[in-house]
C-alpha positions in Angstrom: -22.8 27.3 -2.3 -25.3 29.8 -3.4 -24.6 33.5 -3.9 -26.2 36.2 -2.1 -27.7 38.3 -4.6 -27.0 41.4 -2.4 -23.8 40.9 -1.3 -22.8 40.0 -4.9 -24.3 43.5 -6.0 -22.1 44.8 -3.6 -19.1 43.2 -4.5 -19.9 44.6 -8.1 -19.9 48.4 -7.2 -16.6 48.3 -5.5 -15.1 46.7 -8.0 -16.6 49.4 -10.7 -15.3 51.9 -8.3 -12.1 50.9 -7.5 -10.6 52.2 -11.0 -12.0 55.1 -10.5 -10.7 55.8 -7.3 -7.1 54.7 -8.7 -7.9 57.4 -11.3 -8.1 60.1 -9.1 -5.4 62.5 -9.2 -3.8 64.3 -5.7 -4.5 67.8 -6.2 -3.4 70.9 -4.1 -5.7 74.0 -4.3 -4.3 77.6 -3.0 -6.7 80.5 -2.1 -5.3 84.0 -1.4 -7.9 86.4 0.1 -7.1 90.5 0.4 -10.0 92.8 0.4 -8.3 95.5 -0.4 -7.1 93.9 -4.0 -8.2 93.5 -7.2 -9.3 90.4 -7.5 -10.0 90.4 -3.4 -9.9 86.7 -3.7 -8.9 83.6 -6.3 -8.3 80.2 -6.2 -5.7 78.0 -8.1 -6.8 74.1 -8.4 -3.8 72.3 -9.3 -4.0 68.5 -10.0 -0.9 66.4 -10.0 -1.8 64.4 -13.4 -1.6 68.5 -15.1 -5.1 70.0 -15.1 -5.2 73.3 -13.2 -8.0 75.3 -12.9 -8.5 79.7 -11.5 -11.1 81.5 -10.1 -11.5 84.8 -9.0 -14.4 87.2 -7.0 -13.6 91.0 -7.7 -13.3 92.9 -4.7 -15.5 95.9 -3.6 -13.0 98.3 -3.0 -12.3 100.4 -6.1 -8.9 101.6 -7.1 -8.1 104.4 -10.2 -6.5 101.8 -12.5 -9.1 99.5 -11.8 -10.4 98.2 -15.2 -13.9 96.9 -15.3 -13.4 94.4 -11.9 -15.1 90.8 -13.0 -14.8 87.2 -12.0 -12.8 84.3 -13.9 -13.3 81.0 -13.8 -11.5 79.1 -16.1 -8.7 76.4 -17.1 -5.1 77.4 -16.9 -1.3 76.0 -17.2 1.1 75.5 -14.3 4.5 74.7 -15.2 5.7 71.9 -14.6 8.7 72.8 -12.3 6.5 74.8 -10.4 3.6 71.8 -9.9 6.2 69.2 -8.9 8.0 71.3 -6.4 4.3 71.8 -4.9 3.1 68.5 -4.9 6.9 67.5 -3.5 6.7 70.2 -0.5 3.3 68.8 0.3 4.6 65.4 0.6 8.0 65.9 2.3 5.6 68.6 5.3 2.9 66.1 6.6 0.6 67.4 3.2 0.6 70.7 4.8 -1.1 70.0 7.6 1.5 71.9 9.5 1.6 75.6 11.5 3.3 77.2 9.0 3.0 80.6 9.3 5.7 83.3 10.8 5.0 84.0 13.7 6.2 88.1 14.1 3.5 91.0 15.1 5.4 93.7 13.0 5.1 91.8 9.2 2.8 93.8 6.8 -0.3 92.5 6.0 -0.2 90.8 2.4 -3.1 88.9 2.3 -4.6 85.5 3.7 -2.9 82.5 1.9 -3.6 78.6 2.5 -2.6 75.6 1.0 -4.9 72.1 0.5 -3.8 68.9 -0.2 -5.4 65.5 -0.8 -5.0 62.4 -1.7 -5.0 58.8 -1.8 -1.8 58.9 0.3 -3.4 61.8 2.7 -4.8 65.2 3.0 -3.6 68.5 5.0 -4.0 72.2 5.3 -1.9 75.4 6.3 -3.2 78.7 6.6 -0.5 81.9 6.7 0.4 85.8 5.7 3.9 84.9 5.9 5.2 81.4 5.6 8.0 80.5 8.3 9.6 78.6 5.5 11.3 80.9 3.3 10.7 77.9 0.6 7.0 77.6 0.9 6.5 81.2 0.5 8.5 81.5 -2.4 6.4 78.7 -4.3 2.9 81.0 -2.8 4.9 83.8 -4.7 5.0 81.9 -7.5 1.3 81.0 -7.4 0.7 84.7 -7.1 2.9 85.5 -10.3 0.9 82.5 -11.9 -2.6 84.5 -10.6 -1.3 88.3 -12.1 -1.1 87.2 -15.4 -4.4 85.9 -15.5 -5.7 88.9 -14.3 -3.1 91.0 -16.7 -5.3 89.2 -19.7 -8.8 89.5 -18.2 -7.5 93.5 -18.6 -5.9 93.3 -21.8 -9.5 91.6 -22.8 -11.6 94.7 -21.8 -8.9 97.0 -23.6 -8.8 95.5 -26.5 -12.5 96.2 -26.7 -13.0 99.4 -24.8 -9.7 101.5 -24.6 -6.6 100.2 -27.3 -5.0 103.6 -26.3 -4.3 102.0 -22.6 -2.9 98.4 -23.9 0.8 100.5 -23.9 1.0 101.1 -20.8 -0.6 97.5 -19.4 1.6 96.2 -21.6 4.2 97.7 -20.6 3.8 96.9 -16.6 3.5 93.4 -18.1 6.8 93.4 -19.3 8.1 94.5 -16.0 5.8 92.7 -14.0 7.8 89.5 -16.0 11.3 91.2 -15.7 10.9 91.4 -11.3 9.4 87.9 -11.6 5.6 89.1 -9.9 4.2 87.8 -13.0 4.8 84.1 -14.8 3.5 81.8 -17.3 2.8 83.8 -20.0 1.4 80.8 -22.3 -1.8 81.1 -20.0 -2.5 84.9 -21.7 -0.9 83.8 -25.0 -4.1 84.1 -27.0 -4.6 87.6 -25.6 -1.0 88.7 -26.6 -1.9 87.4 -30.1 -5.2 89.3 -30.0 -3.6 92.7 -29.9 -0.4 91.9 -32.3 -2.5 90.8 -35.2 -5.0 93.9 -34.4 -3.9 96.7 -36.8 -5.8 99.3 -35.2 -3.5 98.7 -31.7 -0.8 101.1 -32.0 2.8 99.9 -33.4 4.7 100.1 -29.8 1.8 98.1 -28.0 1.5 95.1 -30.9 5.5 95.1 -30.4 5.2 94.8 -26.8 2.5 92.1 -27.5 4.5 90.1 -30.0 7.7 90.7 -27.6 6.1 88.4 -24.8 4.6 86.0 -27.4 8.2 85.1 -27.9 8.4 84.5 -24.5 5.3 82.5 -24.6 6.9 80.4 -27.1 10.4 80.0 -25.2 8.5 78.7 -21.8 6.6 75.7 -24.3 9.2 75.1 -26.0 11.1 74.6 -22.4 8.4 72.3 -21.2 8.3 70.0 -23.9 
């Protein structure tokens, strides 16, 4: 029986494509949005086989402490806890394609939050301010600690250039920012911390306050391994 030279050339690309398509990873994207912020809006790409990627669009609105608003757009580490439990909620709540938002006139605005996921088993999406499910907001909170460090070392960037006298006090609301848990994964700013504590023209109490969270960069690596 002859072949059909087009149905065999068809039968070829699916078969070239097919390991790629097994090679694609499930990947959940979250996107907070506040106008009012600093960055007004950023997205965190996570995909389940460990590549994460953030973005960020500065907002208009200018604040005092404000330091020289710009975009990011670069790769980043999740941890490891923090990606499974994602990728784990998604799975167990229809891939978030779910109303999952609180549903109470008198909560605070805190910005617009939604959650993406797809892949070969499915795809979803939920949208909220306040999750009804106190665990899906706290793993939102943790993407938010995840996004304030990044922009914590975007700042500590355009200080170490422009103004070493303010790396003190950013440092410093680092350290609490860390301490109350609003900020996390401190290996993705490591480079930045080791910036300022080999710089010997940073005063003495910031480079110590640099070197102190290196040490905490090393602890969370050293956890993950």
């Amino acid at each position: 029986m002859r072949s059909h030279p087009a149905l065999l050339a068809f039968v070829v690309s699916l078969l070239a494509a097919a390991p790629l398509a097994a090679q694609t990873p499930a990947r959940i994207v979250y996107t907070f949005q506040h106008p009012q912020l600093q960055p007004s809006k950023y997205t965190i790409t996570i995909d389940e086989n460990g590549a994460a990627h953030f973005t960020s669009q500065p907002g208009l609105a200018q604040q005092d402490d404000d330091v020289f608003p710009a975009p990011i757009d670069r790769d980043i580490r999740i941890d490891e806890t923090l990606s499974a439990s994602l990728f784990r909620y998604a799975r167990a709540h229809s891939d978030f394609a779910t109303d999952c938002s609180r549903r109470q006139s008198n909560l605070a605005f805190t910005g617009n939050r939604t959650l993406t996921y797809t892949g070969p088993d499915g795809h979803g999406s939920c949208a909220f301010v306040w999750a009804g499910d106190p665990t899906l907001q706290n793993l939102a909170d943790q993407l938010g600690a995840v996004a304030l460090t990044i922009e914590f070392g975007r700042r500590l960037d355009v200080e170490v250039q422009h103004d070493r006298l303010g790396l003190d006090a950013e440092l410093q609301s680092l350290q609490d920012a860390v301490k109350e848990r609003r900020a996390s994964d401190l290996p993705n700013i490591a480079e930045q911390l080791q910036t300022i504590a080999d710089d010997q023209q940073v005063m003495d109490r910031a480079r110590k306050r640099a070197l102190a969270l290196l040490s905490r960069c090393e602890t969370a690596q050293k956890s993950s391994n």
